[in-house]
C-alpha positions in Angstrom: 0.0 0.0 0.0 1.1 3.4 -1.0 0.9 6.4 1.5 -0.5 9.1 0.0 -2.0 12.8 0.8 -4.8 14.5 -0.8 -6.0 18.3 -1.6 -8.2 19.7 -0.9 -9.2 18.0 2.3 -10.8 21.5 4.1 -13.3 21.7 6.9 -16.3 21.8 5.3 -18.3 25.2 5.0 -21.7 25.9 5.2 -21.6 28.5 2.0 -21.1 25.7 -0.1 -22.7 22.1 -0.7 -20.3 19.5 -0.1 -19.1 17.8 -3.1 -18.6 13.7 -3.0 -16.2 14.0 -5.6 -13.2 13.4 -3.5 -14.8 11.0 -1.5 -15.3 8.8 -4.3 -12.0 9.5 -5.2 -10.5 8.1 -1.9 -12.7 5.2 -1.7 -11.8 3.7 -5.2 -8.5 3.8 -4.7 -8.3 2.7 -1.8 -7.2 -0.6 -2.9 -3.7 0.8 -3.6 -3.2 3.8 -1.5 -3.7 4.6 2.2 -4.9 8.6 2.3 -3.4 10.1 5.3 -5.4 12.8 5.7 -8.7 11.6 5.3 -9.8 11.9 8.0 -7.9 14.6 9.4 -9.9 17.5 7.9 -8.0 20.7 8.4 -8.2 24.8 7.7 -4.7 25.0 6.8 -5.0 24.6 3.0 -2.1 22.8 1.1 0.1 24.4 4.2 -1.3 21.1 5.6 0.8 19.3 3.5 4.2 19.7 5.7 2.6 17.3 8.6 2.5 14.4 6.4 5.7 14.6 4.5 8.0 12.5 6.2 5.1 10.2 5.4 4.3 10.3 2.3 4.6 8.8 -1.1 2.0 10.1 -3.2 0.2 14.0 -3.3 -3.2 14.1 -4.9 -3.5 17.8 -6.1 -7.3 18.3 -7.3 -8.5 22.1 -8.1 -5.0 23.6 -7.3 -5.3 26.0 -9.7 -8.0 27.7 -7.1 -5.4 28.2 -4.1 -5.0 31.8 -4.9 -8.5 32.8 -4.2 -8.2 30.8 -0.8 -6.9 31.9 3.3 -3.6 33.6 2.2 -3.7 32.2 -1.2 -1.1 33.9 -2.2 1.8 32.0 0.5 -0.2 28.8 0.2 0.6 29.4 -3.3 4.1 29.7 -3.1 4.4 27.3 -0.5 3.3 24.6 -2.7 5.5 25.9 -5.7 8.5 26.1 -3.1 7.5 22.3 -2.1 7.4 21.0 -5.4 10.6 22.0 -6.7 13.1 22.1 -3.7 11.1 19.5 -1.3 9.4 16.8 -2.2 12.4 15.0 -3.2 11.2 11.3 -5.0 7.4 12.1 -4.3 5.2 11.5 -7.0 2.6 14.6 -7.3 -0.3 13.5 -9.4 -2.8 16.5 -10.3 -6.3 16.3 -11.8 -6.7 19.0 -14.0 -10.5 19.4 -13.9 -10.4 22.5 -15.8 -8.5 24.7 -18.3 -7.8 27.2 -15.9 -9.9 28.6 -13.1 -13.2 29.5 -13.7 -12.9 32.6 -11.6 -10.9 36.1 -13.0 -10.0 37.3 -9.1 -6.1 37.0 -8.9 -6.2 35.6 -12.6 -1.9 36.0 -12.9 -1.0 33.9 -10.0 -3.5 31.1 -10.8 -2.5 30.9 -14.8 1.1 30.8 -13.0 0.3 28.0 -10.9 -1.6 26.2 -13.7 1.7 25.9 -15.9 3.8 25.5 -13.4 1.8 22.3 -12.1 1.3 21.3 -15.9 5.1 21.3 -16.3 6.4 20.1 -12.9 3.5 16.9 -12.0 4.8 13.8 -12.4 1.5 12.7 -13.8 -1.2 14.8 -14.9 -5.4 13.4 -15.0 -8.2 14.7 -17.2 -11.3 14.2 -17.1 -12.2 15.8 -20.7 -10.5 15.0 -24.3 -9.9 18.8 -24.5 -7.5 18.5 -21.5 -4.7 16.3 -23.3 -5.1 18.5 -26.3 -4.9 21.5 -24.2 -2.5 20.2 -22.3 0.1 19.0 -25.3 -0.7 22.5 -26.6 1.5 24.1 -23.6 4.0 21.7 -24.3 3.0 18.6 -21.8 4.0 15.9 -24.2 4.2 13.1 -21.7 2.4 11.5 -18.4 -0.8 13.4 -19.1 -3.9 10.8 -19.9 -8.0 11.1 -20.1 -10.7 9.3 -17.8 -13.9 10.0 -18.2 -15.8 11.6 -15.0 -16.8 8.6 -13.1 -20.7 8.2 -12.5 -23.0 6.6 -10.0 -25.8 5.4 -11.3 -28.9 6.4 -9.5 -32.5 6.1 -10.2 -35.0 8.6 -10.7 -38.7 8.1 -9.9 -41.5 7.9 -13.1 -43.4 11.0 -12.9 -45.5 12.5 -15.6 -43.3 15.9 -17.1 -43.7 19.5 -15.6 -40.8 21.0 -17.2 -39.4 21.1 -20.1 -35.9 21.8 -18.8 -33.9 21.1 -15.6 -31.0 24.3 -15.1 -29.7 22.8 -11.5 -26.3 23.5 -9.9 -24.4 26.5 -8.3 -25.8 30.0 -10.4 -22.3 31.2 -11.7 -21.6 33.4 -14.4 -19.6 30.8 -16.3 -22.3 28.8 -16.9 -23.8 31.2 -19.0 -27.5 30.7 -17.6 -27.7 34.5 -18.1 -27.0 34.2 -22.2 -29.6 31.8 -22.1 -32.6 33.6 -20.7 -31.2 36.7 -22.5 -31.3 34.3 -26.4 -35.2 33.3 -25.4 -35.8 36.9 -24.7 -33.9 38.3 -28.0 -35.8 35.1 -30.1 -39.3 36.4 -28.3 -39.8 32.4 -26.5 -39.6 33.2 -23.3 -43.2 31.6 -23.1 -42.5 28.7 -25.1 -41.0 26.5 -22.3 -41.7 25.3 -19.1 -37.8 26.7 -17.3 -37.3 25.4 -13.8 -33.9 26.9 -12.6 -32.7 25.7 -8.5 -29.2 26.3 -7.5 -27.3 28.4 -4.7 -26.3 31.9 -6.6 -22.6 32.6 -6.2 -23.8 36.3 -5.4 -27.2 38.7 -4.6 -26.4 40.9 -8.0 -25.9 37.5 -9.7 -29.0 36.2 -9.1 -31.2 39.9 -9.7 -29.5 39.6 -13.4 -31.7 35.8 -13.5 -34.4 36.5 -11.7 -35.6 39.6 -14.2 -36.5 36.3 -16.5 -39.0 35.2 -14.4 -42.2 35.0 -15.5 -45.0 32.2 -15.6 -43.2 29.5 -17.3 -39.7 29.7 -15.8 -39.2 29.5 -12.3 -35.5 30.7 -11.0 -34.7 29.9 -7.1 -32.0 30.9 -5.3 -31.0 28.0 -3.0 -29.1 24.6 -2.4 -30.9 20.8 -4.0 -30.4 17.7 -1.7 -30.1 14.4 -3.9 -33.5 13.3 -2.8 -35.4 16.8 -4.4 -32.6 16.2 -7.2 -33.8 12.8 -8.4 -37.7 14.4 -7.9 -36.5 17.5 -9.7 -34.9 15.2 -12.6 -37.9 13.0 -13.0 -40.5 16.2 -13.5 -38.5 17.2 -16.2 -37.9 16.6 -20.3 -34.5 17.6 -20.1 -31.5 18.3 -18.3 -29.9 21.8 -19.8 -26.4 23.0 -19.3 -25.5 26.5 -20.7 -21.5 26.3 -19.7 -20.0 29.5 -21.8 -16.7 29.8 -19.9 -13.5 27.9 -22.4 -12.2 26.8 -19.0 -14.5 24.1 -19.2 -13.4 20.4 -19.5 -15.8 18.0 -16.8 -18.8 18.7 -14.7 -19.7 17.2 -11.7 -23.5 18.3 -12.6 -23.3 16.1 -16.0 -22.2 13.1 -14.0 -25.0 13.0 -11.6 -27.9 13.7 -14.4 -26.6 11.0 -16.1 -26.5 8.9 -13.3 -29.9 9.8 -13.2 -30.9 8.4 -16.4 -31.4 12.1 -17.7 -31.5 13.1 -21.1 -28.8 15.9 -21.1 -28.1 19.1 -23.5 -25.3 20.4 -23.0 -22.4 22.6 -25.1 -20.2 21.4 -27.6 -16.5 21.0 -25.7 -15.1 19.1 -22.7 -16.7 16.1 -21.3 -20.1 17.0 -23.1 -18.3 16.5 -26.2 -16.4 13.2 -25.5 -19.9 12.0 -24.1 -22.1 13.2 -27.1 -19.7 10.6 -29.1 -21.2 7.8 -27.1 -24.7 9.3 -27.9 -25.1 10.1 -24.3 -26.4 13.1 -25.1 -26.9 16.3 -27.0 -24.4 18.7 -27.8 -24.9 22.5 -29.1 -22.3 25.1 -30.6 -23.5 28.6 -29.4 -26.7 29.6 -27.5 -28.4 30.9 -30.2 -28.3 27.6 -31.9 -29.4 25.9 -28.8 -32.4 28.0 -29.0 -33.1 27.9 -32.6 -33.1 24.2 -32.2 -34.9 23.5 -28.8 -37.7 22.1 -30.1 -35.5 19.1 -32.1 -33.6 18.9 -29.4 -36.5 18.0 -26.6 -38.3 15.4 -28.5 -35.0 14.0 -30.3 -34.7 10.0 -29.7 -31.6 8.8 -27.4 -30.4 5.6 -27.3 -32.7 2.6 -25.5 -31.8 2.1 -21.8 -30.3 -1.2 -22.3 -27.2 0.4 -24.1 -27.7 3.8 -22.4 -27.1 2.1 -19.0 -24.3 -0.4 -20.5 -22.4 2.3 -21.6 -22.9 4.1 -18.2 -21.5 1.1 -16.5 -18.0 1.1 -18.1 -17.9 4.7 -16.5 -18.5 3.9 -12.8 -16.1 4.5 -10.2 -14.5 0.8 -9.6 -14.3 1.1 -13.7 -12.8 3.9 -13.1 -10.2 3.0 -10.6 -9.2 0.0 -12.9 -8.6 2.2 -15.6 -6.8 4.6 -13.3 -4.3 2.4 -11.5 -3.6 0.4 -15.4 -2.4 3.7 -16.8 -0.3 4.5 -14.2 1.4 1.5 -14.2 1.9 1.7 -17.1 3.3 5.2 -17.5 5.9 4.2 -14.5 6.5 0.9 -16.3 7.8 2.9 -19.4 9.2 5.5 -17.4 11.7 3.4 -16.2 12.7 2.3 -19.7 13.6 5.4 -20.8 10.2 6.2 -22.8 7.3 8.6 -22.9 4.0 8.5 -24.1 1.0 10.5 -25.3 -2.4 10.0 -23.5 -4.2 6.9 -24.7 -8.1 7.9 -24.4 -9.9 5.3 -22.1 -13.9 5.1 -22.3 
């Protein structure tokens, strides 16, 4: 068994839902390493780091790129650049790159720093999206850096007859463009035509006014958190599952996972994880908001693939598939890192 610590592993907070994401994480690999911190939650940040490293054999960096914006981002920042390159010694730093870059502009210089700097200096780099190793390659990581699909857990929803013809659920950020949405219905004169419901916890008050000027008879907008019991409710009420994700720095979704899980039919933009996913027919993809509203109508009542294959496929993407997959690729990047050789990601689906 490999030691091994893991970011983030923060107190949780009540500002923000917590997101199982990393429990998952710890659980299917559990199998090969032994997470030190996990239950040792702490405020410290990645400054939490130093207690373990006599310790440890393996750091698990997931959103990184957001230590700027956290307690005294800016030391934790260089802390961890300072640990990388002058500390850590033989320790293997393995970083998730969920996203492009950070979905937030506030101290945008120090995070695309960090961003690069982990691309270049992580022994071995996960994505969760196609568009990562492309991305990726195109800052010059040639080698180490491979694509898994999100892992899903598949859920059930219960049969209820439709309410709504689309599902926007989630945190209310800018990025995901739910704004340029409501604003192409108004523009196209349909902001009648469809039965909107719209639940998530706003990231701000002036956020959330911007929405909630859309509101009329058929499209509902509330400000607040979902538990997964309301979700699965929420889900089956619905026609559709929409996501409106503008922002480039876009590559997997959380959200996406769990609709699918679901058994949702999803709409979703063209790039990231909704594109790999689309190429499974898993769902359907879009290339600007104004084509997604131009096209609603095809894209409601379009036909998806039967269950049977819709849930095999979703099978193959499950966490102990996932683990499998995980733990095969990093064997064998080591195995040929110790011959002397490098590789290019090899897609796994």
């Amino acid at each position: 068994m490999n030691s091994a610590y893991l970011y983030p592993n923060n107190k949780s907070s009540e500002k923000s839902a917590h997101n199982p994401y990393i429990d998952n994480f710890i659980q299917s690999l559990s199998g090969r390493f032994v997470f030190l911190n996990t239950n040792n939650e702490s405020s410290l940040g990645i400054f939490n780091l130093i207690n373990y490293h006599k310790r440890v054999g393996t750091i698990f960096l997931h959103w990184a790129e957001n230590i700027p914006d956290r307690r005294y981002g800016y030391f934790q920042t260089l802390f961890l650049i300072f640990y990388i390159r002058f500390i850590k010694g033989d320790r293997k730093v393995i970083w998730v790159m969920h996203n492009k870059i950070s979905h937030y502009k506030k101290n945008k210089f120090l995070k695309e720093y960090l961003f690069k700097f982990l691309l270049n200096n992580s022994n071995y780099i996960l994505t969760h999206a196609a568009d990562g190793v492309i991305y990726g390659n195109s800052l010059g990581r040639t080698k180490n850096l491979f694509f898994i699909p999100h892992p899903i857990i598949i859920k059930s929803a219960p049969a209820k007859e439709k309410k709504f013809d689309l599902l926007i659920w989630g945190s209310l950020l800018p990025y995901k463009g739910i704004d340029k949405f409501l604003q192409q219905l108004y523009t196209d004169n349909k902001m009648n035509e469809y039965a909107i419901n719209i639940i998530g916890h706003a990231s701000s008050d002036e956020y959330f006014n911007s929405l909630s000027k859309y509101r009329n008879e058929k499209i509902n907008i509330e400000n607040r958190f979902i538990e997964n019991i309301e979700l699965a409710n929420l889900i089956a009420l619905s026609r559709c599952i929409l996501f409106t994700y503008n922002s480039d720095s876009v590559l997997s979704s959380g959200a996406l996972m769990d609709s699918l899980g679901y058994g949702a039919k999803v709409i979703g933009p063209s790039k990231g994880a909704f594109k790999d996913l689309s190429k499974l027919k898993l769902l359907i993809t879009y290339d600007s908001i104004s084509e997604l509203v131009l096209k609603l109508d095809q894209y409601l009542f379009s036909e998806m693939l039967d269950k049977k294959e819709f849930e095999k496929i979703l099978l193959e993407l499950t966490w102990p598939n996932f683990s499998k997959k995980f733990l095969s690729q990093l064997d064998y990047l080591i195995s040929i890192m110790k011959n002397g050789n490098y590789q290019f990601c090899i897609p796994q689906y």
